[in-house]
mmCIF file of the N, C-alpha and C atoms, coordinates in Angstrom:
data_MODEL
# 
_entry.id   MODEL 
# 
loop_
_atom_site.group_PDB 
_atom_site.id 
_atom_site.type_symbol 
_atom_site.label_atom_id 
_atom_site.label_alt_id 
_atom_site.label_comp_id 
_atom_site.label_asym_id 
_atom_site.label_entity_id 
_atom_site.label_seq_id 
_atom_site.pdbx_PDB_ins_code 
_atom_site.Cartn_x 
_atom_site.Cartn_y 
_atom_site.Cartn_z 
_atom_site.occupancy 
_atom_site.B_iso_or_equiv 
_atom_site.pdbx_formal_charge 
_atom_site.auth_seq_id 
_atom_site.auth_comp_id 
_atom_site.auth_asym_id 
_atom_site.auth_atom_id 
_atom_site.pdbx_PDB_model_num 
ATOM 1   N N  . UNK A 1 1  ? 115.762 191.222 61.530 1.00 0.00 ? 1  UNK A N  1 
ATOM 2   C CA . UNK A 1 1  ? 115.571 190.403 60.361 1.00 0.00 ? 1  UNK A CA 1 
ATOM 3   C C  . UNK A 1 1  ? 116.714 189.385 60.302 1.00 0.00 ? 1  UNK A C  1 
ATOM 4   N N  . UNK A 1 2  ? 116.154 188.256 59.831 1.00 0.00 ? 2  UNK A N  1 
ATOM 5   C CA . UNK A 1 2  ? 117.462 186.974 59.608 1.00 0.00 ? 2  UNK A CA 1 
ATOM 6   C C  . UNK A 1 2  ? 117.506 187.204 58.171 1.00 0.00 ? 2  UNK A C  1 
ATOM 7   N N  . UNK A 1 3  ? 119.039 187.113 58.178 1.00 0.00 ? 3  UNK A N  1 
ATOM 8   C CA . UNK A 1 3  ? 119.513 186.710 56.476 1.00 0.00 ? 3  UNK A CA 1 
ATOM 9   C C  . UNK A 1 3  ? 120.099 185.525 56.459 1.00 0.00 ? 3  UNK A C  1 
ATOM 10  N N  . UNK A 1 4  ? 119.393 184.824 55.334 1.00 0.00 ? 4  UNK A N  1 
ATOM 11  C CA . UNK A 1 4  ? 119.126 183.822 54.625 1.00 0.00 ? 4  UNK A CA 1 
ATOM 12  C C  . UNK A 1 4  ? 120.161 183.422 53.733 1.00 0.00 ? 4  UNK A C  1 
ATOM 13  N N  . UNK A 1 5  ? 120.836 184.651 53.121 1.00 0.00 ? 5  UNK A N  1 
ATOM 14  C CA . UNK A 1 5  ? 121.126 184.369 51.787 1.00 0.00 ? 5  UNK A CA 1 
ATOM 15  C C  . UNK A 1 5  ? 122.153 183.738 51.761 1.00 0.00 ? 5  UNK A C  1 
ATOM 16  N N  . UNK A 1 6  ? 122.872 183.606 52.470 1.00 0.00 ? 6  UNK A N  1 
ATOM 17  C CA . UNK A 1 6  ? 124.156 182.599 52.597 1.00 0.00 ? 6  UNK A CA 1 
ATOM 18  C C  . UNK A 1 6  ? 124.214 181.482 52.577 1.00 0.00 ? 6  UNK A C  1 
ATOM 19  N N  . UNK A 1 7  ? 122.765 181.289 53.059 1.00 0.00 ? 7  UNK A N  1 
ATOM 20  C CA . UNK A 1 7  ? 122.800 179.583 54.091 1.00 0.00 ? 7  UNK A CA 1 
ATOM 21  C C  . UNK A 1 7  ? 122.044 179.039 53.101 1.00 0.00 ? 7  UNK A C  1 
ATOM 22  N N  . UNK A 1 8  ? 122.140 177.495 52.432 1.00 0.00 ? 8  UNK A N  1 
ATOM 23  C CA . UNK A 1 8  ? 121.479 176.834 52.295 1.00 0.00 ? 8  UNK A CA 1 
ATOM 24  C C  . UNK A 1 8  ? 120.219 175.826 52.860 1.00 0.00 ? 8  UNK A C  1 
ATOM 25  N N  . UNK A 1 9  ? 119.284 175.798 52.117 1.00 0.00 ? 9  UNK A N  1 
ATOM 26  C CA . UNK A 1 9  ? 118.032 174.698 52.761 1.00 0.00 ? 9  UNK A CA 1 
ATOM 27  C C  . UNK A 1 9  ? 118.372 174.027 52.857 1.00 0.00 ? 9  UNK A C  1 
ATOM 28  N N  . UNK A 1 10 ? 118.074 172.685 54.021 1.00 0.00 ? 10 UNK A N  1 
ATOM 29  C CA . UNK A 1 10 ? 118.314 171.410 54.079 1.00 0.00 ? 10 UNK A CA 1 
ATOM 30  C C  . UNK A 1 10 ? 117.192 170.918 53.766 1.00 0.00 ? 10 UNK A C  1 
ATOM 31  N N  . UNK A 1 11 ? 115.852 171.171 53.775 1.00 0.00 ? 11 UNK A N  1 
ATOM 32  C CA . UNK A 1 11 ? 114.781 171.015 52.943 1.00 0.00 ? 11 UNK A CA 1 
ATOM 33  C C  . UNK A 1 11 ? 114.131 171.771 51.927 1.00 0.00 ? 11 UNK A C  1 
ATOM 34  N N  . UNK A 1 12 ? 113.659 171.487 50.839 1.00 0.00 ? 12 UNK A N  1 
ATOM 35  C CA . UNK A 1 12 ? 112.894 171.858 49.828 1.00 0.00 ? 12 UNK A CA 1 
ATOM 36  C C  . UNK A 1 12 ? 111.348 171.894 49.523 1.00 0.00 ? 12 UNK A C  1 
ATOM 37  N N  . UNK A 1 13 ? 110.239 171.756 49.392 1.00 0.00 ? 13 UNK A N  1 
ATOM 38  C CA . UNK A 1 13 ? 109.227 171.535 49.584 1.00 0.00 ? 13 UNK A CA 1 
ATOM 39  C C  . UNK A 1 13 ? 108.033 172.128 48.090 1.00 0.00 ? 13 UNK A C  1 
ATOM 40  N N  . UNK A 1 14 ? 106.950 171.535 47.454 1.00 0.00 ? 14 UNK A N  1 
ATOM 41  C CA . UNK A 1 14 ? 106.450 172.376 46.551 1.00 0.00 ? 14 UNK A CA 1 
ATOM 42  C C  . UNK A 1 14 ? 106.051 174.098 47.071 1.00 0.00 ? 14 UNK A C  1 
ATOM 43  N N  . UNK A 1 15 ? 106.056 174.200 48.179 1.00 0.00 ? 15 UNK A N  1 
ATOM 44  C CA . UNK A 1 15 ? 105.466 175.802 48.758 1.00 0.00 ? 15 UNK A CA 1 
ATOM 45  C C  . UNK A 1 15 ? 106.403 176.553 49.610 1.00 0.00 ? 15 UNK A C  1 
ATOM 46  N N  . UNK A 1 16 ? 107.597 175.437 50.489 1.00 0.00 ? 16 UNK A N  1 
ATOM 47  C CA . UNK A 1 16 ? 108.455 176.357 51.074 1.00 0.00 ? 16 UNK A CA 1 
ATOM 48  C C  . UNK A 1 16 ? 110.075 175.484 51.578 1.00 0.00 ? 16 UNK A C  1 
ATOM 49  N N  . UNK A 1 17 ? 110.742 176.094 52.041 1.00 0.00 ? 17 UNK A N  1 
ATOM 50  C CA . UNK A 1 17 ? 112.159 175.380 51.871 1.00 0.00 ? 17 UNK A CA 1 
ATOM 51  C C  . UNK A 1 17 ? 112.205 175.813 53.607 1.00 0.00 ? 17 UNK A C  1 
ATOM 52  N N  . UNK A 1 18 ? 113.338 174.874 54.068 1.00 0.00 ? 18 UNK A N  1 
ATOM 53  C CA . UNK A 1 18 ? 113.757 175.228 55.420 1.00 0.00 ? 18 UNK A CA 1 
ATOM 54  C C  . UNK A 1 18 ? 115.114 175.253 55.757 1.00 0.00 ? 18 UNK A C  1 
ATOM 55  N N  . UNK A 1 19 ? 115.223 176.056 56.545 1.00 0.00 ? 19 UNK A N  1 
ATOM 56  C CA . UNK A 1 19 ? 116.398 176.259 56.949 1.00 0.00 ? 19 UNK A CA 1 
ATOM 57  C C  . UNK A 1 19 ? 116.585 176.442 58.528 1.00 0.00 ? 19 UNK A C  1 
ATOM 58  N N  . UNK A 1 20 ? 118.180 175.792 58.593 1.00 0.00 ? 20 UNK A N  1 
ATOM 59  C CA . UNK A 1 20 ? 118.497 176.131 60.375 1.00 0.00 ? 20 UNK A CA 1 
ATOM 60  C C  . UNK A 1 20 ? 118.732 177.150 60.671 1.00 0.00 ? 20 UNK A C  1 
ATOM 61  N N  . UNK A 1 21 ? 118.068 178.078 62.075 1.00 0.00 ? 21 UNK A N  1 
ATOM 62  C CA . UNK A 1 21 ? 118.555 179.413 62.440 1.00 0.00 ? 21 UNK A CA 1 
ATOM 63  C C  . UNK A 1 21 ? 119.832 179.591 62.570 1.00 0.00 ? 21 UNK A C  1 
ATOM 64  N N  . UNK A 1 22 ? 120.435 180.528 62.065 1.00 0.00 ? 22 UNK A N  1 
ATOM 65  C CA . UNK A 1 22 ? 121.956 180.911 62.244 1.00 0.00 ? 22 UNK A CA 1 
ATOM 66  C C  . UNK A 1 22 ? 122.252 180.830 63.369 1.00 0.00 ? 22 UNK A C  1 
ATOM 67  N N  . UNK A 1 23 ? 121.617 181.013 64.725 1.00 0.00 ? 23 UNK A N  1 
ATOM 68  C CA . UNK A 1 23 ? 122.015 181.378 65.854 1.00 0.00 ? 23 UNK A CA 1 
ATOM 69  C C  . UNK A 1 23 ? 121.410 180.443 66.734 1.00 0.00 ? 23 UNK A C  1 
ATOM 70  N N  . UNK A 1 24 ? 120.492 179.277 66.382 1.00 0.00 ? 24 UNK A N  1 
ATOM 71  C CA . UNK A 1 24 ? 120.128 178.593 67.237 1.00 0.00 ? 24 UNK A CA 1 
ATOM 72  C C  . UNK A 1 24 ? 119.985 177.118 66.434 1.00 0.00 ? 24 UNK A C  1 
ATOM 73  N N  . UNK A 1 25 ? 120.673 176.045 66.719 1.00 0.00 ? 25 UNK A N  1 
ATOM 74  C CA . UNK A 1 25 ? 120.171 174.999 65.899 1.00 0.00 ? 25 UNK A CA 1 
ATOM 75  C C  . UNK A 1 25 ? 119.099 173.969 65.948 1.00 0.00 ? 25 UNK A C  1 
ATOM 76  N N  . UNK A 1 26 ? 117.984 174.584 67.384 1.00 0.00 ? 26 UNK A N  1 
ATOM 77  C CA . UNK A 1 26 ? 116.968 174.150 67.449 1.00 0.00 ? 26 UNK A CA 1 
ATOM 78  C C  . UNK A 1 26 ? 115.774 174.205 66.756 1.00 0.00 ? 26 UNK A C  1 
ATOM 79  N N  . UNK A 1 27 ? 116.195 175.873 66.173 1.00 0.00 ? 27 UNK A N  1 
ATOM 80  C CA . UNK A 1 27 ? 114.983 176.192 65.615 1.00 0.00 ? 27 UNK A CA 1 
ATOM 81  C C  . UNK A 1 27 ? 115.329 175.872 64.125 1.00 0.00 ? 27 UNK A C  1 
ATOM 82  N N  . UNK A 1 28 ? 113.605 175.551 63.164 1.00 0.00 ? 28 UNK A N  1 
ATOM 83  C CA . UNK A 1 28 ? 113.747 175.643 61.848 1.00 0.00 ? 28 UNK A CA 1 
ATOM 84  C C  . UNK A 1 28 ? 112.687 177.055 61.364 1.00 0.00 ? 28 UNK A C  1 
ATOM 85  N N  . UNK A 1 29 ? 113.679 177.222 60.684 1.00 0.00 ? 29 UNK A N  1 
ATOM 86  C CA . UNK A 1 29 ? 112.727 178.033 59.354 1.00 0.00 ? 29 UNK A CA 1 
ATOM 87  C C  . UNK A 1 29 ? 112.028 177.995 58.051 1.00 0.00 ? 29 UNK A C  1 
ATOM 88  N N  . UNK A 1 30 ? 110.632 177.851 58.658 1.00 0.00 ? 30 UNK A N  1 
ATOM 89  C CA . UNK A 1 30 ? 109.818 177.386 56.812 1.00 0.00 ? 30 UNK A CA 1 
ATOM 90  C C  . UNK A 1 30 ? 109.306 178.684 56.168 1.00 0.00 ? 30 UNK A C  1 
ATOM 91  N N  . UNK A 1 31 ? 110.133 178.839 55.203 1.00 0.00 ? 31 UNK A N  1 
ATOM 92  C CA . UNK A 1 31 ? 109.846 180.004 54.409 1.00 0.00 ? 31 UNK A CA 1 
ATOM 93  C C  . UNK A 1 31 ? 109.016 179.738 52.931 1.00 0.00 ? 31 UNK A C  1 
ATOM 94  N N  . UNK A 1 32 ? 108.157 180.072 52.471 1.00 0.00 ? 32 UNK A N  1 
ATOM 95  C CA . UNK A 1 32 ? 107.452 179.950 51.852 1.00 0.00 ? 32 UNK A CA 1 
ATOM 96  C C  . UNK A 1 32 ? 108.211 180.825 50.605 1.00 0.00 ? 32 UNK A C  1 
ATOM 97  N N  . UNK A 1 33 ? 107.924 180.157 49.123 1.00 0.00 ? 33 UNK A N  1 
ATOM 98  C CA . UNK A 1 33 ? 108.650 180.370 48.103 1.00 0.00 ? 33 UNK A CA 1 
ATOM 99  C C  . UNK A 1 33 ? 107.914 181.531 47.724 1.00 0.00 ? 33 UNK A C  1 
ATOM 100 N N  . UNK A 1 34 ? 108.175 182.749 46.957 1.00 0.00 ? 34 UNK A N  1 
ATOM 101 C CA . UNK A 1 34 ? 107.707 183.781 46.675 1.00 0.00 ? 34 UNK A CA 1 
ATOM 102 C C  . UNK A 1 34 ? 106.412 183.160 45.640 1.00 0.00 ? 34 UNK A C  1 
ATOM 103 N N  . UNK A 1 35 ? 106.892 182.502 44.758 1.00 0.00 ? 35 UNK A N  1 
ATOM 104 C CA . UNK A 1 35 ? 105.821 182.433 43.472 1.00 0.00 ? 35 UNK A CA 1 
ATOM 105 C C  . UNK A 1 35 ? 104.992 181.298 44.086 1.00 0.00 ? 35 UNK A C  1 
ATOM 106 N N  . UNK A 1 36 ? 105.089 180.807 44.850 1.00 0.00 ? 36 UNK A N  1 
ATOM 107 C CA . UNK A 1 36 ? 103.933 179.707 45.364 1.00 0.00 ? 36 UNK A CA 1 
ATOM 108 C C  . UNK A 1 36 ? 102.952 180.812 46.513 1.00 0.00 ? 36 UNK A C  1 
ATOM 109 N N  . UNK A 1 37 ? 103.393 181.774 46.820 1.00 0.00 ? 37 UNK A N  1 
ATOM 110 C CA . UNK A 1 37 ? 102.246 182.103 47.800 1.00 0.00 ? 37 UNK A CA 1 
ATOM 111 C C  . UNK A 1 37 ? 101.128 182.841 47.832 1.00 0.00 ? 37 UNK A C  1 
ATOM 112 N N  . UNK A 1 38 ? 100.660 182.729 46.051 1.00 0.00 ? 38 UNK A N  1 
ATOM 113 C CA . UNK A 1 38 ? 99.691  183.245 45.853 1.00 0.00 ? 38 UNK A CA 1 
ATOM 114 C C  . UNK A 1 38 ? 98.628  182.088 45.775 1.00 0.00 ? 38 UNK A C  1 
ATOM 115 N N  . UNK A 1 39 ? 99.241  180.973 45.764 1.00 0.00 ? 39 UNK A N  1 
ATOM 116 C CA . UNK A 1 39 ? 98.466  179.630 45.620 1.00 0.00 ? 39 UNK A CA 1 
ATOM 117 C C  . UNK A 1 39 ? 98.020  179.007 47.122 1.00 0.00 ? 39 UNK A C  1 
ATOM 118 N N  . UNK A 1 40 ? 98.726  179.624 48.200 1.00 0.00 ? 40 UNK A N  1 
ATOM 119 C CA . UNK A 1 40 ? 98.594  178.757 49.374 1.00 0.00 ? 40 UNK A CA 1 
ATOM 120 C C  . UNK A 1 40 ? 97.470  179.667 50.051 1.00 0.00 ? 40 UNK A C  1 
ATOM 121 N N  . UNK A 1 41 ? 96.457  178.672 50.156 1.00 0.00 ? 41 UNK A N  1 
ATOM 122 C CA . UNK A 1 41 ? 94.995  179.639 51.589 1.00 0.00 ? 41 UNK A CA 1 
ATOM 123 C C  . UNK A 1 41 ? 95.858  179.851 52.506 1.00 0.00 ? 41 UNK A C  1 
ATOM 124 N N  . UNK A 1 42 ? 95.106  180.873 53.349 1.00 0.00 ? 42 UNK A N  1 
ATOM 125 C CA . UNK A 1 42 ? 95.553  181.737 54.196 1.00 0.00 ? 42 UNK A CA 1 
ATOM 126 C C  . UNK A 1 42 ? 95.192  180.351 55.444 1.00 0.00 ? 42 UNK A C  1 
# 
């Protein structure tokens, strides 16, 4: 598991925020906001 909680988003989004992998700065992470993901189709 990656923890998150330290690091700030460099993006924001209405459904999910992103962030750079701790360990790789190629990759991004789009994490989807808890209370928006009852709204987003599968």
């Amino acid at each position: 598991m990656i923890d998150l909680s330290n690091i700030e988003p460099f993006a924001k989004g209405g459904n999910r925020s992103c962030y750079q992998h701790p360990e790789n700065i190629n990759i991004c992470l789009k994490i989807t906001h808890p209370e928006s993901s009852k709204s987003i189709k599968s």
